[in-house]
PyMOL CGO cylinders between C-alpha atoms (Angstrom):
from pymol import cmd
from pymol.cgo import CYLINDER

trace = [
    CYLINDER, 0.00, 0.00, 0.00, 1.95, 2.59, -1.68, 0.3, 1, 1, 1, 1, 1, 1,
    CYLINDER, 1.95, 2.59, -1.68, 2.06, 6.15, 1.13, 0.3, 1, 1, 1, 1, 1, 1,
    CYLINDER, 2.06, 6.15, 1.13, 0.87, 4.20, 3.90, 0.3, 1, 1, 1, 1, 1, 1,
    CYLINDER, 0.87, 4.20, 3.90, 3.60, 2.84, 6.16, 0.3, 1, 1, 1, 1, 1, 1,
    CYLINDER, 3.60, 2.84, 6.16, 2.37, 4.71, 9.29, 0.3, 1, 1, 1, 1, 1, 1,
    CYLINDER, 2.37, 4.71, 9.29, -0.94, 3.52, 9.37, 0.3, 1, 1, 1, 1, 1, 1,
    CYLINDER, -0.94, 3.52, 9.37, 0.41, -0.35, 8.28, 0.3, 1, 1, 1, 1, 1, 1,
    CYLINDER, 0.41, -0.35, 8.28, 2.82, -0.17, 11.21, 0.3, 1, 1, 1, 1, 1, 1,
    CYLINDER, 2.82, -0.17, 11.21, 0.15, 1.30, 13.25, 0.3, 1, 1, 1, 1, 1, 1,
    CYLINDER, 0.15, 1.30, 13.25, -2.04, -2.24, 12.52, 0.3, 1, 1, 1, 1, 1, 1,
    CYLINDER, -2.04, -2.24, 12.52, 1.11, -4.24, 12.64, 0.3, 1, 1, 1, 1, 1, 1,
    CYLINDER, 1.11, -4.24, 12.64, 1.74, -2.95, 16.08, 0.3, 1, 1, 1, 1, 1, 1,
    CYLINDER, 1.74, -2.95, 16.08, -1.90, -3.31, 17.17, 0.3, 1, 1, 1, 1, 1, 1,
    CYLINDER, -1.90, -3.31, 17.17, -2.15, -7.19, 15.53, 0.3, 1, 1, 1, 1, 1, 1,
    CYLINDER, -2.15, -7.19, 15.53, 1.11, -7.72, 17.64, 0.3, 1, 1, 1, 1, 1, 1,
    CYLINDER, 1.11, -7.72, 17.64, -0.53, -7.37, 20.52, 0.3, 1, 1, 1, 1, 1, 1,
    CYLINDER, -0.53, -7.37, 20.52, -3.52, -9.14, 19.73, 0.3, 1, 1, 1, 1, 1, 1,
    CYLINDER, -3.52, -9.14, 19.73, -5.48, -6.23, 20.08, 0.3, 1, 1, 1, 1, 1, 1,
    CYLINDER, -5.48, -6.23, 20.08, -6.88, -5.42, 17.49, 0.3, 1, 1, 1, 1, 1, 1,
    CYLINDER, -6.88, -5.42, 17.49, -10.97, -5.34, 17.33, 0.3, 1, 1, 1, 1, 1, 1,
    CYLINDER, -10.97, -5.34, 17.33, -13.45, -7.59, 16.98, 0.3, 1, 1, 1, 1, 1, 1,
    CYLINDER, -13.45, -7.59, 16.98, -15.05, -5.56, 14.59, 0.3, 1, 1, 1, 1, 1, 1,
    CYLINDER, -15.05, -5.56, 14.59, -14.28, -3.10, 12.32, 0.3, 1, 1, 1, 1, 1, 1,
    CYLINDER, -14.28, -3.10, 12.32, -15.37, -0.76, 9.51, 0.3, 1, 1, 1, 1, 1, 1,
    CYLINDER, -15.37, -0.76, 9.51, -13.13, 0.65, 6.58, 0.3, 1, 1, 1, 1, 1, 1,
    CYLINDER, -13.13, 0.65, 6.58, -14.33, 3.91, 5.14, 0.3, 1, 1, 1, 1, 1, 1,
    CYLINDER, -14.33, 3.91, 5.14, -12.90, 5.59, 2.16, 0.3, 1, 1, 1, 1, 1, 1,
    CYLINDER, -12.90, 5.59, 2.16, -13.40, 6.78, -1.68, 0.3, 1, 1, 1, 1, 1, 1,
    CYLINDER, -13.40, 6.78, -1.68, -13.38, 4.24, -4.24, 0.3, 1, 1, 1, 1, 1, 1,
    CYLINDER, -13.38, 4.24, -4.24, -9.90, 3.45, -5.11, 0.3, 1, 1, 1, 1, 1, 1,
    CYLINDER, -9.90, 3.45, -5.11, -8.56, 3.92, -1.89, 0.3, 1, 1, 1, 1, 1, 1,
    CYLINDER, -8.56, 3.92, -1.89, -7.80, 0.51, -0.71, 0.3, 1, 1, 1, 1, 1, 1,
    CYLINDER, -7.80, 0.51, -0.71, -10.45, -0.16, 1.46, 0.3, 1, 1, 1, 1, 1, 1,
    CYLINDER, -10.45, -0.16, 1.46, -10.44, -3.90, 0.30, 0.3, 1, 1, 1, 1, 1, 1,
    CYLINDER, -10.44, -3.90, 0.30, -6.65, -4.12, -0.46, 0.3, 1, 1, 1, 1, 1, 1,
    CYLINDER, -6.65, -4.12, -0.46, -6.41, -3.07, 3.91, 0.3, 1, 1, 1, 1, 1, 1,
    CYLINDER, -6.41, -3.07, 3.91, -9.13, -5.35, 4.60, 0.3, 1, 1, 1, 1, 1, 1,
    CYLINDER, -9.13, -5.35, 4.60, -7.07, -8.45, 2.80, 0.3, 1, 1, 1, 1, 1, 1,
    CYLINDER, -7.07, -8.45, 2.80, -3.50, -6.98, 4.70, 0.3, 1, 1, 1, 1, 1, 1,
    CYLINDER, -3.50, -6.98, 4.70, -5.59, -7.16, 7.99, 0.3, 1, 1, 1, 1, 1, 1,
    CYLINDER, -5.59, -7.16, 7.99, -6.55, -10.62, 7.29, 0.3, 1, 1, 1, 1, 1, 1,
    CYLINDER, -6.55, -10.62, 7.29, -3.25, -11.66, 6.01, 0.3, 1, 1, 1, 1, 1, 1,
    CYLINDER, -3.25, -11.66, 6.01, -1.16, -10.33, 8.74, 0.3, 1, 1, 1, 1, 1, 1,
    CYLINDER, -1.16, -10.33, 8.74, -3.83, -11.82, 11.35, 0.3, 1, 1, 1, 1, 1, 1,
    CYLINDER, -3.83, -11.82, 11.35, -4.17, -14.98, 10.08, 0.3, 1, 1, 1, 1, 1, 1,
    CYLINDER, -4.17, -14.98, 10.08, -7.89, -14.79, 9.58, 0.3, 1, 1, 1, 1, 1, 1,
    CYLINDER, -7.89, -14.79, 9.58, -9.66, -16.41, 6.89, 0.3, 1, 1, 1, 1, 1, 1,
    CYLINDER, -9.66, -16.41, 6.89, -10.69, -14.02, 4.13, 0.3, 1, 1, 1, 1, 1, 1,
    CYLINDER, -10.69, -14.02, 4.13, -14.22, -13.95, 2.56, 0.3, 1, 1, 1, 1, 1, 1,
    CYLINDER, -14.22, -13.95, 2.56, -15.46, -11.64, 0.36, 0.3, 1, 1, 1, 1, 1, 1,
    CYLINDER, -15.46, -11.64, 0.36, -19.02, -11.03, -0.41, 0.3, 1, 1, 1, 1, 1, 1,
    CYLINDER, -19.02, -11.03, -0.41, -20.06, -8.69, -3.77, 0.3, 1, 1, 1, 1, 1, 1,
    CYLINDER, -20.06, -8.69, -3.77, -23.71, -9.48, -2.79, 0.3, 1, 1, 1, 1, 1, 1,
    CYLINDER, -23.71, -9.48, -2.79, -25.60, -6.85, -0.47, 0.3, 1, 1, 1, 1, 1, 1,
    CYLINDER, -25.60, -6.85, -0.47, -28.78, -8.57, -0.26, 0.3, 1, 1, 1, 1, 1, 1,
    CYLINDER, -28.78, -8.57, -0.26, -31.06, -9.10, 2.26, 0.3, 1, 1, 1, 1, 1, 1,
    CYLINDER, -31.06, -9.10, 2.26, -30.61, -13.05, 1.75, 0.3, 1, 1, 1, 1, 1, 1,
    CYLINDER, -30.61, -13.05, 1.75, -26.64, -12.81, 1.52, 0.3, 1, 1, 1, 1, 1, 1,
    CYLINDER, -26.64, -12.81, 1.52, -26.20, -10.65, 4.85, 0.3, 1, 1, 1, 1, 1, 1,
    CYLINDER, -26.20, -10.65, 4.85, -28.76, -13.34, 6.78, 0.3, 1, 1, 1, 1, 1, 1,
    CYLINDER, -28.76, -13.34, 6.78, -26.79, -16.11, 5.15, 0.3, 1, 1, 1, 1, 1, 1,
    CYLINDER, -26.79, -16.11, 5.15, -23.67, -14.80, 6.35, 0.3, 1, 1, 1, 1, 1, 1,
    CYLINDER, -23.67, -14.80, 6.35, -24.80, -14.21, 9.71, 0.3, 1, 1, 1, 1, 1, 1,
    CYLINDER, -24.80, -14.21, 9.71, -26.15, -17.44, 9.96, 0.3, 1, 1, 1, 1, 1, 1,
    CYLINDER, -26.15, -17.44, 9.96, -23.08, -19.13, 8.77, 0.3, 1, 1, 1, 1, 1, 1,
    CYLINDER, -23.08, -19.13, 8.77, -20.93, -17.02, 10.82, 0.3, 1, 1, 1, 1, 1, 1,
    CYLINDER, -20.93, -17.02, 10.82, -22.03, -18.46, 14.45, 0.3, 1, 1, 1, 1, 1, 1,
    CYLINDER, -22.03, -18.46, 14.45, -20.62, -21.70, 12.83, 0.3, 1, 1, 1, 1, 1, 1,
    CYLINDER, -20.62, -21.70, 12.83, -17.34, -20.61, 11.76, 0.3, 1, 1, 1, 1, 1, 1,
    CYLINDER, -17.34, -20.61, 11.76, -14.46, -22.05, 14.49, 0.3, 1, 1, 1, 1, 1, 1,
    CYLINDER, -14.46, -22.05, 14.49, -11.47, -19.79, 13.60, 0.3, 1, 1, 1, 1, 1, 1,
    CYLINDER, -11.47, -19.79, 13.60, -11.07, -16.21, 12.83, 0.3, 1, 1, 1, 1, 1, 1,
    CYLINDER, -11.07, -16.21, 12.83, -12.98, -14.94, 9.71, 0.3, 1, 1, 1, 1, 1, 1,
    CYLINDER, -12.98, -14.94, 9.71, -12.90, -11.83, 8.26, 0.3, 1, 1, 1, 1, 1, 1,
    CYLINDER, -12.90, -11.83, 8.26, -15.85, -11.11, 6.13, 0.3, 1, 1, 1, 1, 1, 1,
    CYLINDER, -15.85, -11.11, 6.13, -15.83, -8.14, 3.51, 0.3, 1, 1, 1, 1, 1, 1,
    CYLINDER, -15.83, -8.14, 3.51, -18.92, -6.28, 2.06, 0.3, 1, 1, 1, 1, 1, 1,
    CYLINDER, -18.92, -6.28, 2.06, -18.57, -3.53, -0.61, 0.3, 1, 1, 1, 1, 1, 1,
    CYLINDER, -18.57, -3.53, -0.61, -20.86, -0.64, -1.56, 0.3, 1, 1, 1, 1, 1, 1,
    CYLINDER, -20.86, -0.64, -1.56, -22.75, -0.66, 1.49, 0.3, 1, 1, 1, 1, 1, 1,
    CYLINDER, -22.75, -0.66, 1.49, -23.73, 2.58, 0.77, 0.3, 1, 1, 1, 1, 1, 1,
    CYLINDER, -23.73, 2.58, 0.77, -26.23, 1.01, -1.15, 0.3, 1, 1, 1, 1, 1, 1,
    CYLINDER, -26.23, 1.01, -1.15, -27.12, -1.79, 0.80, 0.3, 1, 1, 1, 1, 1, 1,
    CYLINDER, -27.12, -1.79, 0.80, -30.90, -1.23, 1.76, 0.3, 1, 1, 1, 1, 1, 1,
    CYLINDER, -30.90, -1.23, 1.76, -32.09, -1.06, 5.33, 0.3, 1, 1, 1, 1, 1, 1,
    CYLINDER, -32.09, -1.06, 5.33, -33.02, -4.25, 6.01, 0.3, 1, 1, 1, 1, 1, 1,
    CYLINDER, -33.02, -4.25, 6.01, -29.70, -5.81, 4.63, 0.3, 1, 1, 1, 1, 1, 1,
]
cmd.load_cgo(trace, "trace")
């Protein structure tokens, strides 16, 4: 991630001490790496990486549903949620 050292050391340091959050949302424009720091996160945390292009209703309950299964670390990753309706 080309001009972002501080904030990569800043998660390196925080992933270190196994602090870093349960949950967390990336905001930025489009083009700005949101996804490419989601997949570093995951990477450096050794959390299985899902990504989901689908903001539907049906796909968020499916993921939720399937996510109270899941064992070990998962990182899932929605984009455009901007336009993800209400009830998604």
């Amino acid at each position: 991630m080309v001009g972002q050292k501080q904030l990569l050391k800043s998660i390196d340091g925080i992933i270190a001490n196994n602090n870093y959050p349960r949950f967390s949302i990336i905001v930025g424009a489009p083009g700005s790496g949101k996804k490419l720091l989601a997949q570093y996160i995951c990477t450096e945390s050794d959390f299985f990486w899902t990504y989901e292009p689908d903001n539907s209703v049906d796909t968020v309950r499916k993921v939720i549903h399937d996510a109270y299964k899941v064992s070990s670390p998962t990182c899932y990753v929605f984009t455009d949620v901007d336009n993800m309706s209400t009830a998604a």
